[in-house]
C-alpha positions, 0 to 999 in steps of 0.5 A: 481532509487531505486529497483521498488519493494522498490518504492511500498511499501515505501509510503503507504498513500497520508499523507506520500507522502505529507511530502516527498514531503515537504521534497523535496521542502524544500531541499537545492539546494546542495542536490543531484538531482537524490535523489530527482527525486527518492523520488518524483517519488515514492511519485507519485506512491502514489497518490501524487496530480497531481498539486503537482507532476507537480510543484515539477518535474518543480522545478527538471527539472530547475536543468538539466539546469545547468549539463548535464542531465541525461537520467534515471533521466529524464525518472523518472520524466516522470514516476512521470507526467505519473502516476499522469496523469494516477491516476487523469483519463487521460491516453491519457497524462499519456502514452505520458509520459509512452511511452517516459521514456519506450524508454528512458529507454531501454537501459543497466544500465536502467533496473530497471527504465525500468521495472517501466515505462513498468508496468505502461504502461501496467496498461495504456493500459489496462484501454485504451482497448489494452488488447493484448498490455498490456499483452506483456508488463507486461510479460517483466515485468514477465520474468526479475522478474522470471530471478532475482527471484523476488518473492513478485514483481513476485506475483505483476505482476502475478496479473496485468496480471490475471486482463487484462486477466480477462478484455479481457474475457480470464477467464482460463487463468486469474484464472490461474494467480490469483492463482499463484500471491496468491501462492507468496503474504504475506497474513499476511503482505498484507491483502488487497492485498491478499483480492484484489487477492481473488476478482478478482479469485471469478469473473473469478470463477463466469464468468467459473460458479464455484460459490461453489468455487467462494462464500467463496472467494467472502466473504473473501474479503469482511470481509478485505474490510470492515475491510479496509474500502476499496471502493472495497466492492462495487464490492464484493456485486455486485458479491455476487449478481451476485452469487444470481441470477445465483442460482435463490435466487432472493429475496436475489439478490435484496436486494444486489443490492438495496442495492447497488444502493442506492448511485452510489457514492459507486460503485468502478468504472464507469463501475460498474453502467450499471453491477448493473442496467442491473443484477437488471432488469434481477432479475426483470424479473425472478420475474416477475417485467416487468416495474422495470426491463424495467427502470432498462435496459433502464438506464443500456443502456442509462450509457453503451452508455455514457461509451463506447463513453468515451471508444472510445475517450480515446482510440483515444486520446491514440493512438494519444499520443503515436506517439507523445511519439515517437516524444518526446522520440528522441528529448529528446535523442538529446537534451541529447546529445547535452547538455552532449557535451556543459557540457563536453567542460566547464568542460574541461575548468574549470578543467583547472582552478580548477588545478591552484587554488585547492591544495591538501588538498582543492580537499580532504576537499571537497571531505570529505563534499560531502561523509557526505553529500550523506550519511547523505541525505540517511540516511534521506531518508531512515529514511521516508521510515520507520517512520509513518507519523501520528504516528512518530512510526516505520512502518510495512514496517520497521518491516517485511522488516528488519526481519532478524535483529529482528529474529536473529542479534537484539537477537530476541531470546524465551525469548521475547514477542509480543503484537498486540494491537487494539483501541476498537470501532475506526470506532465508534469514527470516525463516531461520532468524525470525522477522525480529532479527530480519528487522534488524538486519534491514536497519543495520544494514540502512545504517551503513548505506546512509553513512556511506552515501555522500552529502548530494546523494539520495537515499531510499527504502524502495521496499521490503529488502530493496533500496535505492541509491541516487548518486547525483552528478557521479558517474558509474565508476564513483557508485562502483567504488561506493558499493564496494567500500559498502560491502567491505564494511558489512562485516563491522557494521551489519553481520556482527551486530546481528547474531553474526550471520553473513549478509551479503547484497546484489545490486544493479546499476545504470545512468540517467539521462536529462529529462528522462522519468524515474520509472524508466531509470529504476526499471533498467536498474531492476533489470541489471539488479535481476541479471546479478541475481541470476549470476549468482548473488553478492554481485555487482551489474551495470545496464546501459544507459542507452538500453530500451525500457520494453521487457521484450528488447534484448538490452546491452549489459556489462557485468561485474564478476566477483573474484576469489580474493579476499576483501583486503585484496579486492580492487576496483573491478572486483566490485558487487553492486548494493544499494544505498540509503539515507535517512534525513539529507533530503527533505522531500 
């Protein structure tokens, strides 16, 4: 298996993994088996479909019949069942398969596989009550990390293990991990992995009674969130009326959680419901609202209860199916063996036959197809990993993680330029126009960027209704003209293909300078992108390149106004800056 920090970040929407999935099934049968295990496995991780998993991993597992198998490729199609057990609600037959690929894999030349298995089986654990367990794990996990300086994936396990320390009541000790998985996370690349990170320190803040320091971060979250569209908003609001009511803002802490209340469907987690109804009599009650705040506990009670009955016969059923994974894992092992023995007998036997009836240049031909073939198959695989399904443009796993050869191989040099566009309004056409039709607004739309960019330029969907623009070795005044000659043409090549509605973007622009990291070039080009967003959309603005990268400096901006002439009429300081995309010059 690949690297388990590569595996997170390769398919990052369930649109993704279908297609790698299709890609699996429609394989040859000469393709090589364990690189189709990988790239199921990784689709799983994903949030691949439970049913989809489960047929894929039969058709690969038929493959075993007719080689001898072998025992991380098993153990990773045990990871793929488990974590699409695990994602679908059924932990009890997520941690028999876990279990079982955690002891398979316990052995030299498995780690990585290994590593992989114990961090979901830990996750497992957790929501299954055995905080202690999970916490063991998930320090294996921790230690081989910290060992090979694993940096991103350390600041991942530092996360998990703040969140079973926070479910345990150990709030100290989570807030202590919290902060150093934050001290490791790209908050720009992973916005809302840093917003997930700045969620969990705002409740251990709250349950220590910190709440000056738990508000701002609780806020925080809740603007990425909302900008994500992630169902975790729920629980912001909920701690931001927790907040309230400790304070004795009561009035404030009502509205929130009536608000909340209103569809339970929006709470992010089936422990969420008694939380919000037990806070709300509690208010109640401080206010003097004896009947509402008796409803509100007699329902918190009667959810609670359900809950802890579900509780306990998962954790039963839990228990249950890991002495089963102990079972399965030995008989696994022996039939391994026994199967790698009649193999190796029959491959006596035809080698014996092959000597007679290959010559030389046979066995080299052959040999020659194999290399082409593994090579080929790797380079499509590598090809899905960086291409946006939706789109076909390049994607910010592409661009961040082959940063070294934009900055410095690829000439990334002062003189070119980056623009960070965004669709104005998107949610807008999405709630009218429905997430279909906003689809195809997002491919027109990277269609037209990618006929626009020129044969250096580099193209990407940095996500949801964002792109990114790279205008190598060309000066702000050449990506200005482009933008433009972009907005021009939206009306052919966007607006009419799309039910006619109007499409209008809002860039920000800014230069590079020689050796300078990615992360800060597309920070300073967010910022110039916000300030457009706040001129007022469908604009262009430029941040200088000299200007500092920390949120608290006061940087030097120029902004480019729209006038009131019409597109035929506009020149060349009448420029709104958009991004620009492109699907397949750059192969990373």
């Amino acid at each position: 298996m690949a690297a388990r920090a590569e595996a997170y970040d390769t398919l990052s929407q369930p649109a993704k993994a279908r297609r790698t999935v299709r890609q699996v099934t429609e394989a040859a049968s000469s393709v090589d088996l364990p690189l189709r295990v990988e790239l199921l496995t990784r689709a799983a991780m994903n949030g691949l479909k439970l049913e989809e998993v489960d047929r894929v991993a039969s058709s690969l597992s038929s493959g075993f019949d007719r080689k001898a198998p072998d025992i991380a490729s098993i153990a990773c199609l045990q990871i793929a069942r488990g974590e699409a057990w695990r994602l679908s609600g059924a932990p009890e037959r997520a941690v028999s398969l876990l279990a079982s690929a955690y002891r398979l894999t316990k052995r030299p030349g498995r780690e990585l596989p290994h590593l992989i298995a114990t961090e979901k089986l830990a996750r497992v654990l957790n929501a299954a009550g055995d905080h202690l367990q999970a916490i063991a794990l998930i320090e294996e996990v921790i230690a081989w990390d910290t060992t090979h300086d694993r940096k991103v994936a350390l600041a991942n396990d530092l996360y998990f293990r703040g969140l079973f320390n926070l479910t345990r009541g150990a709030y100290a000790a989570a807030l202590a991990d919290f902060d150093r998985s934050r001290v490791r996370s790209p908050r720009v690349s992973d916005p809302v992995g840093s917003a997930y990170i700045d969620l969990q320190t705002c409740a251990a803040l709250i349950e220590l009674r910190r709440l000056p320091a738990a508000e701002p971060l609780c806020r925080q979250a809740q603007a990425v969130f909302d900008a994500w569209k992630e169902p975790a908003g729920a629980q912001v609001q909920l701690l931001r009326a927790k907040m309230e009511w400790m304070s004795g803002r009561y009035a404030l802490a009502l509205e929130l959680l009536d608000h909340l209340l209103e569809d339970a469907d929006r709470l992010s987690s089936f422990a969420s419901a008694p939380q919000a109804y037990r806070l709300r009599a509690d208010v109640n009650r401080a206010m003097g609202r004896t009947e509402g705040a008796y409803r509100d506990l007699e329902r918190s009670v009667s959810l609670e209860e359900r809950r802890s009955a579900y509780e306990r016969s998962r954790q039963t059923a839990v228990l249950r199916a890991s002495f089963e994974a102990d079972r399965s894992a030995a008989r696994t092992e022996e039939l391994a063996r026994s199967l790698r023995f009649a193999r190796e007998r029959e491959s006596e036997q035809a080698q014996r036959y092959r000597q007679l009836a290959w010559s030389a240049a046979a066995g080299l031909a052959m040999l020659g197809t194999m290399l082409v073939m593994g090579v080929s198959h790797r380079r499509k695989l590598s090809r899905v990993a960086d291409t946006d399904p939706l789109t076909g443009l390049l994607n910010r796993r592409c661009l961040t993680g082959r940063e070294r050869n934009f900055l410095h191989r690829e000439g990334f040099g002062a003189a070119s330029t980056v623009a960070l566009l965004d669709v104005d309004h998107f949610k807008a056409i999405n709630d009218r126009y429905g997430h279909n039709v906003g689809d195809e607004v997002l491919k027109h739309f990277a269609a037209l960027l990618a006929s626009s960019a020129g044969k250096d330029d580099v193209v990407a969907r940095w996500g949801g209704e964002e792109f990114v623009m790279v205008f190598r070795h060309q000066s702000a005044t050449h990506a200005l003209e482009v933008l433009e000659g972009i907005r021009r043409r939206l009306p052919d090549h966007v607006e009419t293909k799309v039910s006619g509605m109007q499409v209008r973007f809002s860039a920000g622009v800014t230069s590079s300078i020689e050796g300078e990291p990615l992360q800060a070039i597309i920070a300073r080009a967010d910022r110039a992108l916000y300030r457009a967003k706040e001129l007022g959309r469908d604009r262009f603005e430029i941040e200088d390149v000299t200007a500092p990268t920390s949120p608290e400096s006061q940087p030097s901006r120029v902004g480019l106004e729209p006038t009131s002439a019409s597109v035929e009429e506009a020149d060349e300081t009448d420029t709104r800056v958009r991004r620009s995309a492109w699907p397949g010059r750059l192969t990373c």
